[in-house]
Structure formats: C-alpha cells, structure tokens
C-alpha beads as a LAMMPS data file, in Angstrom:
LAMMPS data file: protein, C-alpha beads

100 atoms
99 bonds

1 atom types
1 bond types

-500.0 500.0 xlo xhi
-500.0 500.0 ylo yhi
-500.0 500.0 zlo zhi

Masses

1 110.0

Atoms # bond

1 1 1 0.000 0.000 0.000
2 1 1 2.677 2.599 0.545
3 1 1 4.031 1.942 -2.560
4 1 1 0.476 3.091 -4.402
5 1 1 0.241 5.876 -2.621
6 1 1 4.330 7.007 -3.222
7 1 1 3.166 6.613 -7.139
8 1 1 0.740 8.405 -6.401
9 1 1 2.461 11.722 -4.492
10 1 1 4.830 11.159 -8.118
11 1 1 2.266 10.989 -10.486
12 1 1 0.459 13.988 -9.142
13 1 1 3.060 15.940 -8.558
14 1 1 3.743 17.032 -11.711
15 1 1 0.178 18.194 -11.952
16 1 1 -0.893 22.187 -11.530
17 1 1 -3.444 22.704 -9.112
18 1 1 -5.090 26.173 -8.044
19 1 1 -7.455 26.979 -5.605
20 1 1 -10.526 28.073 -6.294
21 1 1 -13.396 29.233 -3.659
22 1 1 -16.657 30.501 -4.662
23 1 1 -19.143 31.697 -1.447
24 1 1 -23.119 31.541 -2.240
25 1 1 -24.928 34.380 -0.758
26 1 1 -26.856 32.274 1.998
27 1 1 -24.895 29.261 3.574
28 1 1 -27.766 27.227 2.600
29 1 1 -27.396 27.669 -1.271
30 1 1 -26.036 24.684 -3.022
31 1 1 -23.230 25.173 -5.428
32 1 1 -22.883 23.317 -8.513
33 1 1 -19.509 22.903 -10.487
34 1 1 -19.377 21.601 -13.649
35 1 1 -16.440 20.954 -16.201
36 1 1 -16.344 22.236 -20.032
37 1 1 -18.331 18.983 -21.066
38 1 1 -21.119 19.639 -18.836
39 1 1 -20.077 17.024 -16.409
40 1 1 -20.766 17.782 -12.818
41 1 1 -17.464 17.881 -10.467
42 1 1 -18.605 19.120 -7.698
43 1 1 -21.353 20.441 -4.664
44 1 1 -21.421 21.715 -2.270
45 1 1 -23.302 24.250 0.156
46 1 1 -22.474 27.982 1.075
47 1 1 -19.263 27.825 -0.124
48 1 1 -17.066 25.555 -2.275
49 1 1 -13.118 25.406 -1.718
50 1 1 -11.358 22.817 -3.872
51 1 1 -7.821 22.592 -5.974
52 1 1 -8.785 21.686 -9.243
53 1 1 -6.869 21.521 -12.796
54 1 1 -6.178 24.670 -14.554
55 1 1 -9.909 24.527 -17.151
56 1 1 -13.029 25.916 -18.227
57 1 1 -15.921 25.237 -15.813
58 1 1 -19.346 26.840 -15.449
59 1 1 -21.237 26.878 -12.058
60 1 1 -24.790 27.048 -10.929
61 1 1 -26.141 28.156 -7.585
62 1 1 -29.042 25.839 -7.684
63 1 1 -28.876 22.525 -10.258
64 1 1 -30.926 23.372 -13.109
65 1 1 -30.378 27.260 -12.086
66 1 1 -28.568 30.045 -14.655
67 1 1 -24.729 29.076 -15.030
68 1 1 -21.749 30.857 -15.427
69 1 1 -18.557 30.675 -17.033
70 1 1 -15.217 29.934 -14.676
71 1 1 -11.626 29.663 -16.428
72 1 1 -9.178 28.574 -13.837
73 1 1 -5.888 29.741 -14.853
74 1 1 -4.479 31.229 -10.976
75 1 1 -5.936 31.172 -7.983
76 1 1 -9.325 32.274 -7.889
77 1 1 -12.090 33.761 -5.115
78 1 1 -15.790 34.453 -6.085
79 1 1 -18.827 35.435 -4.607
80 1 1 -22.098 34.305 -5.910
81 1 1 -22.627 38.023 -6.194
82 1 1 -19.485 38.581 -8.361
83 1 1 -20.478 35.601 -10.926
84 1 1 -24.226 36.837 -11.288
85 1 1 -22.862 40.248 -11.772
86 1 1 -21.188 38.957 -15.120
87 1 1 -22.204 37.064 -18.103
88 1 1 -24.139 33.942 -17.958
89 1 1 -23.799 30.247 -20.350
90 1 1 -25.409 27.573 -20.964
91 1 1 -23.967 23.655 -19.289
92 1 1 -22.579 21.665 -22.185
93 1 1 -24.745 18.489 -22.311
94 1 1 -21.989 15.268 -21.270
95 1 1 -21.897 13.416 -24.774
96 1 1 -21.635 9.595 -23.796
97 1 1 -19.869 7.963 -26.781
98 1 1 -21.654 5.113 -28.538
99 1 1 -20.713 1.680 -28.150
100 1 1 -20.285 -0.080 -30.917

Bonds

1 1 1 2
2 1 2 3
3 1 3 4
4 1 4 5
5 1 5 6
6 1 6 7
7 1 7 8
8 1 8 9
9 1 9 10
10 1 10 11
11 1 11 12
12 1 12 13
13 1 13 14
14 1 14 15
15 1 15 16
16 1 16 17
17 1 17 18
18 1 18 19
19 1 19 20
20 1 20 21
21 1 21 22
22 1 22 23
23 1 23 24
24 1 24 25
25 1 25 26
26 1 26 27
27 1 27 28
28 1 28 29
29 1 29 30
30 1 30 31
31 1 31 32
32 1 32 33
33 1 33 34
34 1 34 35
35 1 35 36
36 1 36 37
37 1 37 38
38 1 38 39
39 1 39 40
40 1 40 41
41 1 41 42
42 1 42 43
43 1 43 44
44 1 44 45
45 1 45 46
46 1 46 47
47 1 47 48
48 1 48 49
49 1 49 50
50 1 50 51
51 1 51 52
52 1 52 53
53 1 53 54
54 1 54 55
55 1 55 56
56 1 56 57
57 1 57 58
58 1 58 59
59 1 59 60
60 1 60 61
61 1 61 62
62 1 62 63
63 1 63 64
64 1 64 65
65 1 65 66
66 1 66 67
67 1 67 68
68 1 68 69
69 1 69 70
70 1 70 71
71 1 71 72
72 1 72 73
73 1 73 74
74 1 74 75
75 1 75 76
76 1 76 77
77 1 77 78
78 1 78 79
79 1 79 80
80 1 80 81
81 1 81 82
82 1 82 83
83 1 83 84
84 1 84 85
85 1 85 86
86 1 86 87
87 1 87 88
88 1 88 89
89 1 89 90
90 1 90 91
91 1 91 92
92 1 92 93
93 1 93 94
94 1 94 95
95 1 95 96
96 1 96 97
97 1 97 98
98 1 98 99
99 1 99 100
C-alpha cells in the first residue's frame, strides 16, 4: 500500500493545481460545479473550496439554475454576487460515446 500511494504523491506531482473558492450568498445555497463537457465535479453548500486543474468550468447556484462561465488559470475567489454580476452560459450536455 505505501508503494500506491508514493506513485501516487509522483504521479500527481507534476500536476498544476489552483485553488478556487466561490461563497453563495446564503450558507444554505447549493453550489454546482461543472467541467467544459457539462459534467458535474462538484457540490457543495455555502461555499465551495477545492484545488482543481487549470480549465473551463461553469457553475450554478441551484442545479438546473442560470450558469456561469469559470476559467481557472491562478488562484481564484468568487462570490455568488461577483459571478451573477457577469455574463451567464449555458452547461454543455456530457456526450456519452456510442458503443459499438
């Protein structure tokens, strides 16, 4: 087992990670993060704090609420306030391949 988790440390450290933290306006508001395929990454509630991959994401404050775009390129701080403040996009719909 230590051995998996030394590849591990390796493997991901190479990786950039930033920081991103978006607060909702009311504790209770769920957050929604999505990636640029319209996968969902993430959720949670008053406020979301995760290291993720530098990327495109879009997040709603609500599922099934308005979204709005996110590029992660440093780190990053948001207020639910901030995002609705700017423009809004539609979620990609996930395309699931076809098996053939």
């Amino acid at each position: 087992m230590v051995r998996a988790e030394k590849a591990m440390e390796t493997f991901d450290s190479d990786r950039v990670y930033f920081d991103l933290q978006i607060t909702a306006d009311s504790p209770a508001t769920e957050i929604w993060l999505a990636d640029d395929e319209g996968h969902l990454v993430l959720k949670e509630v008053g406020v979301l704090h995760e290291q993720l991959i530098p990327g495109d994401y879009v997040v709603e404050f609500g599922l099934g609420t308005t979204c709005y775009p996110i590029r992660l390129r440093e780190d990053t701080r948001y207020t639910q306030h901030d995002l609705q403040a700017g423009p809004s996009c539609e979620r990609p719909v996930p395309q699931i391949p076809d098996e053939e």
